[in-house]
C-alpha positions, 0 to 999 in steps of 0.5 A: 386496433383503434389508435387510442389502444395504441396510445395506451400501449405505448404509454405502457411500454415507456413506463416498464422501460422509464422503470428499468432505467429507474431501477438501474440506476437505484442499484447502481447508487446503492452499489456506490453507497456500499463501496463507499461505507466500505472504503470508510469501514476498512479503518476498522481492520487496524484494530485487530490485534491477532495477525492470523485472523488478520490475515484471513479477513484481508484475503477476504476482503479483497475478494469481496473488494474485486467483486465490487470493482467488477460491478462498478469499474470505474468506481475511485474508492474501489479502485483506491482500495484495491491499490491499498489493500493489494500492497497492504497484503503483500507487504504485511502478509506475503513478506512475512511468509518470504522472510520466515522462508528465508529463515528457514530454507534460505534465498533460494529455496522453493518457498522463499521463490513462492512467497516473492513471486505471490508478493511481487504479484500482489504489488503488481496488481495494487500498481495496475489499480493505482495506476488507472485511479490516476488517469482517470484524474489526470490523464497520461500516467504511463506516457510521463514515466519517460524520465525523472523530469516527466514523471516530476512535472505530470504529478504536479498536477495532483494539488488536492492534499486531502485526497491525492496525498493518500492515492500517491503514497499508496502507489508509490509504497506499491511501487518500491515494495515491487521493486524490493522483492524484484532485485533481479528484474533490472527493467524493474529496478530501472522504474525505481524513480517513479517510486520516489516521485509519487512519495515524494510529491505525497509528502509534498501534499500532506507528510503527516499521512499515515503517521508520515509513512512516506518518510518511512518509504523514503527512508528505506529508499535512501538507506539503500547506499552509504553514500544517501545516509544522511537523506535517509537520516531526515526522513526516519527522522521525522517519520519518528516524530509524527509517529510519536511512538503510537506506530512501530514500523518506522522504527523498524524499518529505522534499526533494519535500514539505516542502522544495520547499514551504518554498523550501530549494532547497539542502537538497532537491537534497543531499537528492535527490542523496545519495540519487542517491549511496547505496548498497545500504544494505539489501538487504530495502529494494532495490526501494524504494531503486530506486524512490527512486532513479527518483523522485530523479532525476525531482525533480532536473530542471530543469523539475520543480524550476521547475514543482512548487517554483519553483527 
């Protein structure tokens, strides 16, 4: 073979590889362009005022979701996402199924069990995406959850209050949301100050989030214990004035929180039943509204008023 078909053939096989590097790489861009039309998309979802079909598009979203992330994993908005949509789902879907069994069977039922453990998962997972979209900002999540005072100095290293406030509330909400349906886990229970740090540096950050939903978090958090009414108080408080009346969970959670623990029987029912009354206030806020709104109405039984509040 005379050396310039050598030459020639070799000049060929670079350009087929230069060309499957190429095409890589242009798939790779558009996979990253999709994941991020995607995240900005999502938005479109809280329009939704049916929750049955809600629910349906959220569980297939986060299938296609988890596609995406396999393919790029190392991608923040699909990580970002998935932290989101898992605590999402579990919060606004799978407790809702927990507390209808709970309605229906009690606490120690089959399906009351089921749908804890389904929710409890959820969280889990939205905590494991969360938690690598962290390190992969700052290294060394895991190390600084030694105590209050690790966890407080390796978040403040998270300084940007257009894009960390949002990551840290949705790890932290995921957080306390494991942490309330696993009462019975005292090793979980016992990582309840991570919750707290990451919505409290959030709030930090930017408190407007979400129409102040760390509040909201932290609200709940306090009214845990009479002894923290009053913290709790101040973050319901301003989580209500953010939200201007446009967005109904806080109120909610305000009336099932703190006004059950504190006894005020006529300031939680016109609280729940003026939220049964509202109307589409927002429409970027419908699906949450509706999941209020289901919510409301369970809190305003009977049975759950005596058992959860002693009305």
């Amino acid at each position: 073979m005379s050396g310039r078909n050598i030459l020639s053939r070799a000049g060929l096989a670079a350009t087929f590889v230069l060309f499957a590097l190429q095409t890589g790489c242009l798939k790779q861009l558009i996979l990253e362009g999709q994941i991020a039309s995607t995240r900005k998309a999502s938005a479109a979802v809280n329009t939704i005022g049916d929750w049955e079909v809600a629910e349906k598009i959220a569980m297939a979203g986060l299938g296609q979701m988890e596609g995406m992330r396999y393919l790029a994993p190392d991608n923040e908005d699909a990580l970002f996402m998935l932290t989101r949509s898992w605590s999402s789902v579990a919060l606004g879907f799978m407790e809702d199924a927990m507390e209808r069994a709970e309605d229906a069977e009690g606490s120690v039922s089959p399906d009351f069990d089921y749908h804890r453990r389904r929710a409890r998962a959820a969280y889990e997972r939205a905590i494991w995406y969360g938690s690598q979209l962290l390190d992969a900002k700052h290294a060394g999540f895991k190390e600084a959850q030694l105590n209050a005072q690790t966890i407080k100095d390796y978040l403040a290293q998270f300084d940007d209050a257009e894009t960390d406030a949002e990551i840290l509330f949705w790890l932290g909400q995921a957080w306390l949301g494991r942490t309330g349906v696993s009462s019975e886990k005292g090793e979980v229970v016992g990582e309840l100050f991570v919750a707290v740090a990451l919505l409290e540096r959030s709030i930090e950050l930017d408190d407007t989030y979400m129409n102040g939903s760390a509040h909201v978090a932290l609200g709940a958090y306090h009214a845990r214990s009479t002894a923290e009414l009053d913290d709790a108080k101040k973050h319901f408080d301003r989580a209500l004035e953010l939200s201007k009346g446009k967005s109904y969970l806080p109120e909610v959670q305000y009336a099932i929180r703190y006004l059950c623990l504190k006894g005020d029987k006529e300031g939680y029912v016109k609280t729940l039943e003026g939220v049964m009354a509202a109307g589409d206030a927002e429409p970027y806020q419908r699906l949450p509204n509706t999941i209020a709104k289901r919510k409301a109405s369970r809190w305003l039984a009977p049975n759950r008023m005596r058992d959860a509040c002693g009305f």
